[in-house]
N, C-alpha and C positions, 0 to 999 in steps of 0.2 A: 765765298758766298755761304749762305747760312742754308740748310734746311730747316722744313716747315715743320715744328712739333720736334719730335723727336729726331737724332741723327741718321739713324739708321735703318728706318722700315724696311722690310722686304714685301715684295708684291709675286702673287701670283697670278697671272692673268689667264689661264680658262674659265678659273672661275671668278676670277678679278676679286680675288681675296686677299686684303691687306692684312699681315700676321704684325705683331708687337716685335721690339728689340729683340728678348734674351730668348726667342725662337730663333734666334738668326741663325744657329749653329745647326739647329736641328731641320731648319728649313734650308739653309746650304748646302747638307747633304742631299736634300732631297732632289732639289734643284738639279746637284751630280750626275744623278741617276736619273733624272727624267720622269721623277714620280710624279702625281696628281693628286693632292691630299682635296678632301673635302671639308670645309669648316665644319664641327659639330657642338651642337648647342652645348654640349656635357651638361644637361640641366634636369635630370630626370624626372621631377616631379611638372614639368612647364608643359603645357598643350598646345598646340599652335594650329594653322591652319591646312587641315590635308591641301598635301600639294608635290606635284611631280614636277616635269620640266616646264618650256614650252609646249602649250598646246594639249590642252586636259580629254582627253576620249575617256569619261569611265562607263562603267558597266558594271553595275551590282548587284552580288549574288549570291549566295552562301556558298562563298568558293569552296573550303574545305570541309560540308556538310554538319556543322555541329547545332544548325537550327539559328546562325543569328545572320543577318543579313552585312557581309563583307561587302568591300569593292577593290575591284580591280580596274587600274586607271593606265591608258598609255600616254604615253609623253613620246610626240611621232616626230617631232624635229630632230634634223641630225644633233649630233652634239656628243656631250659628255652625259649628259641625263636621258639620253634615248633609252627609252626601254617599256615594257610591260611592268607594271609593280602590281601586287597584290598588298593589300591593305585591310588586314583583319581585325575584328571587329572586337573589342575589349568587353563591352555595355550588352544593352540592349537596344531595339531597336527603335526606340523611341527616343533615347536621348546615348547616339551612338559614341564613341570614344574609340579610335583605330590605333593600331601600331603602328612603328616606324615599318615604312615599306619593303616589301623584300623582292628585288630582280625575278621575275620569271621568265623573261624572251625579251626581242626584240619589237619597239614601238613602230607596228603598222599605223600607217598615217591615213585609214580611212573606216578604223575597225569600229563596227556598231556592235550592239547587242538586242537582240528580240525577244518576246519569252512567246515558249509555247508547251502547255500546259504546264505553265508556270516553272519551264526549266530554262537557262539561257541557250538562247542560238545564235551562234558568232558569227559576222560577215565582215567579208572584203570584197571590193569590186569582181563579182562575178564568180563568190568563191567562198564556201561554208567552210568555217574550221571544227570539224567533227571533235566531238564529246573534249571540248573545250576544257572543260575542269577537270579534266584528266589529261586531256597530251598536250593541251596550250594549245602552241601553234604549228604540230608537229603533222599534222593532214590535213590537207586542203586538199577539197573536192571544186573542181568547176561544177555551177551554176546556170550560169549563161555566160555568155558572150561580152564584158564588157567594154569591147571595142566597141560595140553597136552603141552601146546609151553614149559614149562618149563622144561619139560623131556627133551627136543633138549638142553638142556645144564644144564651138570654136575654140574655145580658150579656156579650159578646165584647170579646176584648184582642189575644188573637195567632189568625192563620188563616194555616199555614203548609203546603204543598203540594209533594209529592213526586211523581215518574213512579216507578214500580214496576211489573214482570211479576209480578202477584201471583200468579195460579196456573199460571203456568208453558206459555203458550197462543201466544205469542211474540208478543204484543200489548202497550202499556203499560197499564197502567191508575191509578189517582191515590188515595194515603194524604194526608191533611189533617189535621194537629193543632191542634184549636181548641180553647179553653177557655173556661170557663162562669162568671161573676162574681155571680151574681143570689145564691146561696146565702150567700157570703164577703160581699157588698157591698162595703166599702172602709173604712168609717170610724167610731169613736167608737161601739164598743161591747161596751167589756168592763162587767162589773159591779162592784161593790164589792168582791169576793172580787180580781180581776184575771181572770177569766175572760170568754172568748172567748161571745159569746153568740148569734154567727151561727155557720155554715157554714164550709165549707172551698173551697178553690178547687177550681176542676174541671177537668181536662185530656183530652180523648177523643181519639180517633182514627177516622177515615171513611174508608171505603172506595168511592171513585166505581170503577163496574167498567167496561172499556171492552167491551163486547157488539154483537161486527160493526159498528165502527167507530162506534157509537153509547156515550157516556159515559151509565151511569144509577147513580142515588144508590143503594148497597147497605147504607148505615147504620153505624152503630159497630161498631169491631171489640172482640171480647172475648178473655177471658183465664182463664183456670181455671174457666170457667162464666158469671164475670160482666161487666160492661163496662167494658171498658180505662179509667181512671180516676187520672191520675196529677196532683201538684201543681200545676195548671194550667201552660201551656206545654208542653204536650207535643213538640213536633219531633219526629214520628217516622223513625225510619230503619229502612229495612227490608234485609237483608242477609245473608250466609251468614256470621255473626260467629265461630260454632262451627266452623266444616267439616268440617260433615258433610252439605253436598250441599242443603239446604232454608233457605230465606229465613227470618230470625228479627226481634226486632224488640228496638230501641230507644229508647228516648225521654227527653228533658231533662224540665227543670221549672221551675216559680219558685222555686226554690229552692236547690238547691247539687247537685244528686243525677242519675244515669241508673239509669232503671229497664229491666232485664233480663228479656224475654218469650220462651221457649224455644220456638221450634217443635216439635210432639210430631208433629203429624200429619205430614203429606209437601211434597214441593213441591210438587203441584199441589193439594194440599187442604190451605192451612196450617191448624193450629190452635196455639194459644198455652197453655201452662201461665202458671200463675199468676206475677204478677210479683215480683223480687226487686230490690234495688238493688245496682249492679255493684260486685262489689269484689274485691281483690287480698287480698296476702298483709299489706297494711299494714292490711288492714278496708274500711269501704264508701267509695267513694272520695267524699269533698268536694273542691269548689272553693270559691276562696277568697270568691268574693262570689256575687250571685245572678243571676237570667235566665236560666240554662244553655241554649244551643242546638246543639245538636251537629250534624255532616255526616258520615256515613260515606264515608269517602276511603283508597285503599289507597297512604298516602303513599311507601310507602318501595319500592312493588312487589315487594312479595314475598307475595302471593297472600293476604295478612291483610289484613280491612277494620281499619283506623283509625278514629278519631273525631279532628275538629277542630274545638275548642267556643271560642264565642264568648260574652263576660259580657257583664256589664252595666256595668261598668268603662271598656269598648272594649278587652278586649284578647284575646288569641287563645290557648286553648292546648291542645296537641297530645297525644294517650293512644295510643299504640303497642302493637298488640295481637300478643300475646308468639307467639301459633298455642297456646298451651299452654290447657288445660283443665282447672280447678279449682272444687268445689263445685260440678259442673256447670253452670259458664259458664265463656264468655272470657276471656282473663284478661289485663288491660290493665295497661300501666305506669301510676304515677301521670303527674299532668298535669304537664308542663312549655311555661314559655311562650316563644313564639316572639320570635326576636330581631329588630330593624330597625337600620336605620342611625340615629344621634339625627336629631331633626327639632325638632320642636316640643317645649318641656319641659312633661312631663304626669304630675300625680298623681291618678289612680285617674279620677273624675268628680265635678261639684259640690264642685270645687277649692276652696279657701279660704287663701289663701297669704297669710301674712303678712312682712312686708322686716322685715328684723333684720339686724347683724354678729352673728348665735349664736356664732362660734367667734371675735368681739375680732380678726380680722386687720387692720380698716381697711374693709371691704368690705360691702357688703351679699346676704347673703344670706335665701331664703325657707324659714319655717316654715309646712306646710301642713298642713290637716284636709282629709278626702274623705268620699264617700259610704259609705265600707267604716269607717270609726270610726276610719283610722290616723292618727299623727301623725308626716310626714317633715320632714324636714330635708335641701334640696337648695342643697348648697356652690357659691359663686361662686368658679370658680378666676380667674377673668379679671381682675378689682379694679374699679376705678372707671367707670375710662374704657372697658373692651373686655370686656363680658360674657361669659363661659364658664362653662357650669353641669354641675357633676357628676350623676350617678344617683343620682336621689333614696333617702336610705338612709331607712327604718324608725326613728322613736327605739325607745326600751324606758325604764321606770321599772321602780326597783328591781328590777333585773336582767332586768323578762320586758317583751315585746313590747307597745308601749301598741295599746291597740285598744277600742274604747267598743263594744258592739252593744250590739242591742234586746232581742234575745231571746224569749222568745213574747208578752212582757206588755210593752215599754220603748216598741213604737209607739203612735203612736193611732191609727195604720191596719190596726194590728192584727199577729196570728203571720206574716203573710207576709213581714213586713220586718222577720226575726228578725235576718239579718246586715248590718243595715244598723248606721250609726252617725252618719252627718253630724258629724262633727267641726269647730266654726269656734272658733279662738281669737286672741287676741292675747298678746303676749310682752312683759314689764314685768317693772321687780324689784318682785315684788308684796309681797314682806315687807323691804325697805329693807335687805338685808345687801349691796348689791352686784353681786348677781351676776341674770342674767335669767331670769324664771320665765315658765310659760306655764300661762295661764286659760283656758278651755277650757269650750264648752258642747256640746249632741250632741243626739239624737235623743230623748234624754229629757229636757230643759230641765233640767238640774242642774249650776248655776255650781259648778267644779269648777278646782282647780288642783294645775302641779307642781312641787313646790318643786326647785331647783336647788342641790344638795349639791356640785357640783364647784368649781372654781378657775375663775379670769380664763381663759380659751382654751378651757377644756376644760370641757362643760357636763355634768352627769351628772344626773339625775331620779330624788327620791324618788318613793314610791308617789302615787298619786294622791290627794288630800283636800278635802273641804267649805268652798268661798268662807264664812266666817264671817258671819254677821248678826243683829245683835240687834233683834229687834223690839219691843222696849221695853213686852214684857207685852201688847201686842197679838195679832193676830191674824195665823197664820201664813197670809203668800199663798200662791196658786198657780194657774195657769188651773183655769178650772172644771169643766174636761170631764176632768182628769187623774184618773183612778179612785183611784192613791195617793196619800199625805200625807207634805208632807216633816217631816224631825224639824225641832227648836227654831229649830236655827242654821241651818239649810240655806237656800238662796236657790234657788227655782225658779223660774223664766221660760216663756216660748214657745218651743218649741225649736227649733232648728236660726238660732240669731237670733245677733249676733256680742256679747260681753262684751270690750268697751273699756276697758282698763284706760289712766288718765289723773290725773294731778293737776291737777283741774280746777279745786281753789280757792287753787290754790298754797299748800298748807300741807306739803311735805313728804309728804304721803301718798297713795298712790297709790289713784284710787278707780274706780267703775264706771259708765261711761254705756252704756244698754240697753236693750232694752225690758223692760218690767215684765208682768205678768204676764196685763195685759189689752191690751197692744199697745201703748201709750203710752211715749214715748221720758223717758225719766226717771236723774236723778242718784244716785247710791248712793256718799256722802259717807263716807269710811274716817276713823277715830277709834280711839282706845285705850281698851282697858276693863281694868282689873288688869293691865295691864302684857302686856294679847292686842289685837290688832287685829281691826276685826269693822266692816262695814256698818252703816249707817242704813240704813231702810228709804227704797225709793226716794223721792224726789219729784218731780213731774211739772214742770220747770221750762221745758221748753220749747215756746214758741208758734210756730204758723206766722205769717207777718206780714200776709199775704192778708187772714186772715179773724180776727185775734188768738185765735183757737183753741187747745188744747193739742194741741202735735204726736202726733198717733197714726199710726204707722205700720204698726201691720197691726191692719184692726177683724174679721177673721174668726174663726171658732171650729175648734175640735177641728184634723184635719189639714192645713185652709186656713189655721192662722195661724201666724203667727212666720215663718219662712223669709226674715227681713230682715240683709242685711249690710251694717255700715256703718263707716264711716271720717273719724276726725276729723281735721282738716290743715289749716292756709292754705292753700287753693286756689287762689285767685287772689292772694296775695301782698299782702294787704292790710292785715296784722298783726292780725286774727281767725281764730278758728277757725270753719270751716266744716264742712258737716256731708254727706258721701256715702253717699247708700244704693242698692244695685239695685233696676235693674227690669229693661226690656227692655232699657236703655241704661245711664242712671246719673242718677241723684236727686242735683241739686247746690242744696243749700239755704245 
């Protein structure tokens, strides 16, 4: 049987980075040894977009006092990119330009930043980390107690803690955004209709009050009468956003959105009007993916608080608040993201990149899918032997921006992970004209592909359409738990699972190995029907050799299953195909 493109790729999978052939020597040692290389742009003069791992917390500061305003960003997901970075500041700070980041600690997963008198003050649940930009995170002091805030909600995710002079008494005192899961639960439960048949998330806000140097629990803050309640993830900030003289309030969400709480009452007696979601002259402002964490920081000094928000992407970006007031709020630019010097090549998170020459120069270049549903295309300027990768651009089909989300009904985890997409594809000429197309599955298991209307060099993408399958009068598959049905020809899967296009019986046609729709890794044989190409339904053909078993590679249900990537190749050089899948490391079967 033929491999796709080139004979030989080699694949990395913790960072699911596909390398070129004539690395293969130097990436087989690596392999040996059990190293972890990180792609690097080698492009030194290229900018790209600040950005750490999953899950962006920054906090910006003049970390290393030289007068310009740095940032320092955690990345709190386990992984290989867990960590604190610091990211110093090249510019100034009006039109900032950061370095490649450099490791400081370990990424706490609920670290804020406050300022007071305009110095930073770091928290974690319950827990100051003293003169921060000198010992990191090397003393931590208790605060309070946060066992107690955490009790006010059954089912916690984020517990994210701020200093604030709440009533104006020249004391601090402490706003905490936690949120509530028990209502939303997490998973597989829409009904027949495609409705939502839990709850919503829950995001509150707590008021620890400091009382003669004593911190005591004063409860949820509210808003028009009722309790401050926003998309779970609240991060509140508390600030004079308006100026006019009284602390107001702000908050992210899971979701894409800042919600706008007006101070009515005074400084020393806030009270909050009902909440609104912030927005300009363009409408309510979105970002582009979801977690929204915001920092009130008055980046540019000029007596406006700012907001500096962090995704869930890992990347950073910055809303410049005008001093102007409309519809009675603030009125903020939209976001723009913050620049760094290239470091490491990174699209979006839960990367999926696949090695192709896409543009026929000789070279190999990657096609990736991410968590946000896009599909880029990052050019190898360098060629063979001396890797240099451009700024991963956006493809688009038939002229508009490809992007796969969920939307309120596409997860089985439900409306939370409305803009999510997980994109994983592989790139073949799937209809035999020539030229390379890209197959493509996502967050809704629906074997999907785009055909490639352009010429040799220059690839162009029709609209997106339905991997064909004839089920031969049977019975259309599809995981169990999937509340919809797909039509005749449609091919559904487990999703977020990778569709290997290969001519696996050497007939000239290019076909599909994947997992099927119960987890089992299975062949989907292409054949012609009236003069149309269309799958066989799968077959389970292959055995682990252990235990002579049928390979099943994910036995879980609903949103524990599928999330397998995998990669056919001779690996070890032995003239068979081997078979790669993730885990924590890498599945070499």
């Amino acid at each position: 049987m033929k491999l796709p493109g080139k004979s030989k790729i080699q694949i990395l999978f913790i960072l699911i980075i596909l390398l070129p052939p004539k690395l293969i020597a130097q990436q087989n040692t690596l392999y040996e040894l059990g190293e972890i290389v990180r792609l690097e742009y080698n492009n030194p003069e290229l900018e790209v977009d600040l950005g750490v791992g999953l899950w962006a917390l920054p906090m910006p500061m003049d970390f290393d006092d030289d007068g310009k305003i740095d940032i320092v960003v955690s990345s709190a997901a386990r992984g290989v990119y867990n960590g604190l970075y610091f990211f110093k500041n090249l510019n100034d700070n009006k039109k900032p330009v950061f370095e490649r980041p450099v490791r400081i600690g370990d990424g706490p997963v609920h670290i804020q930043a406050s300022y007071s008198n305009n110095e930073p003050r770091v928290l974690g649940p319950g827990t100051e980390y003293i003169n921060f930009k000198g010992r990191i995170l090397k003393r931590a002091e208790g605060i309070f107690n946060a066992g107690i805030i955490h009790s006010l909600s059954k089912r916690k995710r984020t517990s994210q803690w701020k200093y604030v002079d709440y009533e104006d008494d020249g004391d601090l005192d402490i706003i905490v955004g936690v949120d509530d899961w028990s209502d939303y639960g997490w998973d597989n439960a829409f009904n027949l209709k495609g409705e939502w048949t839990k709850g919503k998330l829950h995001g509150y806000v707590i008021l620890i009050e400091n009382v003669n140097g004593e911190y005591k629990l004063s409860g949820k803050l509210k808003a028009g009468g009722k309790t401050i309640d926003v998309y779970g993830m609240s991060t509140p900030n508390m600030e004079d956003f308006d100026g006019d003289g009284d602390l107001d309030l702000i908050c992210g969400e899971f979701i894409d959105r800042l919600t706008w709480f007006e101070n009515v009452g005074t400084r020393e007696k806030p009270e909050f009007a009902e909440g609104r979601f912030l927005e300009n002259d363009d409408g309510i402002i979105h970002f582009d993916l979801q977690m929204i964490s915001p920092v009130a920081f008055d980046w540019d000094n000029d007596g406006n608080w700012d907001l500096v928000v962090g995704k869930e992407d890992g990347r950073v970006a910055l809303l410049r608040n005008t001093g102007e007031r409309k519809r009675n709020m603030p009125q903020f630019e939209s976001p723009v993201y913050l620049k760094q010097q290239a470091g490491y090549v990174k699209f979006g998170v839960l990367a999926t990149p696949f090695s192709v020459d896409w543009d026929d120069d000789g070279d190999e270049d990657l096609i990736c899918g991410n968590s946000a549903g896009y599909i880029g295309f990052i050019e190898n300027l360098g060629g063979e032997n001396q890797l240099e990768w451009n700024n991963p651009v956006y493809l688009e089909a038939d002229g508009e921006l490809i992007r796969i989300m969920a939307g309120e009904k596409g997860s089985i985890q439900g409306p939370a992970e409305k803009k999510w997409g997980y994109t994983t594809l592989s790139v073949a000429d799937w209809d035999g004209d020539g030229l390379k197309d890209i197959i493509v599955n996502s967050i809704w298991g629906k074997i999907e592909w785009y055909k490639n209307i352009g010429v040799r060099g220059t690839p162009k993408l029709a609209k997106r359409r339905s991997v064909k399958i004839d089920w031969e009068g049977g019975e259309v598959k599809k995981p169990s738990w999937n509340w919809w049905n797909p039509k005749y020809e449609e091919l559904v899967t487990q999703w977020r699972t990778t569709p290997f296009a290969i001519d696996w019986n050497d007939d000239g046609l290019m076909d599909l190995i994947m997992l099927d729709h119960e987890g089992y890794l299975a062949f989907y044989k292409r054949f012609r029907k009236n003069g149309k190409l269309y799958l066989k339904p799968g077959k389970r053909i292959f055995m682990d050799a252990d235990n002579n078993a049928l390979l099943r590679l994910s036995e879980r249900e609903a949103g524990s299953s599928g999330r397998r990537k995998i990669c056919l190749t001779d690996w070890d050089g032995d003239g068979k195909i081997d078979l790669l899948a993730n885990s924590k490391n890498v599945e070499f079967f």
